[in-house]
Each structure stands twice: as C-alpha cells, then as structure tokens.
C-alpha positions in Angstrom: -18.8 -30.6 -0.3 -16.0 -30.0 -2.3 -12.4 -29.7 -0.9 -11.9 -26.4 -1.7 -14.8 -25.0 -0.2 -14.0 -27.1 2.9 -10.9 -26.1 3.6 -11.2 -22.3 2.8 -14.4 -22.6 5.1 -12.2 -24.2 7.8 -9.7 -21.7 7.2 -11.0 -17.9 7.4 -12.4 -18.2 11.0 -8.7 -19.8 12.0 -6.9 -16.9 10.7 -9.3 -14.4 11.7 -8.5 -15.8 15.1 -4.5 -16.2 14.5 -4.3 -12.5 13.6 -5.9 -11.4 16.8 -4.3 -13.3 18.6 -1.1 -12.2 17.1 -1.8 -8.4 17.3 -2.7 -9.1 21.4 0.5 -10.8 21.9 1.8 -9.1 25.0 5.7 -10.2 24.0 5.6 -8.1 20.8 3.0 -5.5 22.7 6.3 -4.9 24.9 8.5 -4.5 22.4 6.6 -1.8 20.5 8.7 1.4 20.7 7.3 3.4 23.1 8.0 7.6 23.9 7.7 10.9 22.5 6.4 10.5 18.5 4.7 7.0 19.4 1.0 6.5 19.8 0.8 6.3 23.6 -2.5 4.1 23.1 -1.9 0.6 23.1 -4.2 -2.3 22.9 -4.1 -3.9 25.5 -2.6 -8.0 25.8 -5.1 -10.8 25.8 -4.7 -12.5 29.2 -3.5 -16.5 29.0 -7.4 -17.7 29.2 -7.9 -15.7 26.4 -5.7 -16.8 24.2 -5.2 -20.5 25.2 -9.3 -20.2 24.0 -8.9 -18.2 20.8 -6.2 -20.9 20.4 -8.2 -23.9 20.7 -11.4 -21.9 19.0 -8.8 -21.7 15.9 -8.0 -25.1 15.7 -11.4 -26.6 15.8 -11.7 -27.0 12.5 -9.3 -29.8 12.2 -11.4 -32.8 14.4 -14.3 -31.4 12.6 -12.9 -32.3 8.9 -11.2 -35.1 10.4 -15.1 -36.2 11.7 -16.5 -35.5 8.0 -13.6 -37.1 6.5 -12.2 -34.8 4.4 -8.6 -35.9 5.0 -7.3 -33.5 1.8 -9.5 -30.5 2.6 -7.5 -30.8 6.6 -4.2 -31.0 5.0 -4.8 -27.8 2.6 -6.1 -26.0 5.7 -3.1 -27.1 8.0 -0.8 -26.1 5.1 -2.5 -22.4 4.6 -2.7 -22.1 8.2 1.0 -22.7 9.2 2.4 -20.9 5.7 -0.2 -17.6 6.4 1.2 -18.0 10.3 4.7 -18.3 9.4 4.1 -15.0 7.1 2.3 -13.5 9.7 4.9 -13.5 12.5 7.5 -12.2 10.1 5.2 -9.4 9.2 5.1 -8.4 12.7 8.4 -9.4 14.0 10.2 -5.9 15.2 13.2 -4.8 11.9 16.9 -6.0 13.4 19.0 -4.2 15.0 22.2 -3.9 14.1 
C-alpha cells in the first residue's frame, strides 16, 4: 500500500472524530454567547466516557501503521493530525476581548 493512501486512510476517520469531539467540548459549549439574538439550542456536551472513547477511537490508527510498518505513512498522519488540530482549535477559539 502506498504511503499516501495509508496515511490519508488513517487520517479521515481521526479527524472526523477530532472535529466532534471538538464541537461537543463542554468548555467552549459554555462559553458560547448565550441571550436574546443567540440560538437558544445547543448541542449538548459529550460526557468524559464519551470523549475519552472518541479519543482513543481517533488514535487507533497509529498502533495499527506502527503493526504494518509503515513508519512514514504514521509520521504524515501524526503531522496532519496535530497541524489540522492546531487549526481546528484556533478556528473555534471564542475572538479576544479587549
């Protein structure tokens, strides 16, 4: 297989699962502005099981590439998956205040 394929194989399901579990967050669920002109629906935050298993769910791939071998393929996907994370939360981070 090649290393490409791996490691964008390894690394759609893990971001799939890093964005929900980023969207369920209950710290930035709480900070969301709340009141009169704001959607009063909320989704509601992932409990700890939940996301301690979406967690562990997400990072399967790596023992599996590391069990197949493909040493390059798990360091593109642990690249991608900490730059797209690091992207991620400062996508969702609340603006400054001043």
């Amino acid at each position: 297989m090649s290393t490409m394929i791996a490691a964008l194989a390894a690394l759609l399901p893990s971001l799939l699962l890093l964005s929900l579990i980023a969207l369920r967050d209950p710290k930035r669920l709480r900070s969301l502005p709340r009141g009169p002109g704001h959607d009063s629906r909320r989704a509601a935050a992932w409990t700890r099981k939940q996301r301690r298993n979406a967690t562990l769910i997400a990072l399967l791939p790596a023992p599996l590439l590391i069990a197949s071998g493909a040493w390059p393929a798990l360091l593109i996907w642990l690249g991608a998956l900490l730059t797209v994370a690091w992207l991620w939360v400062n996508c969702l981070a609340p603006p400054a205040r001043d």
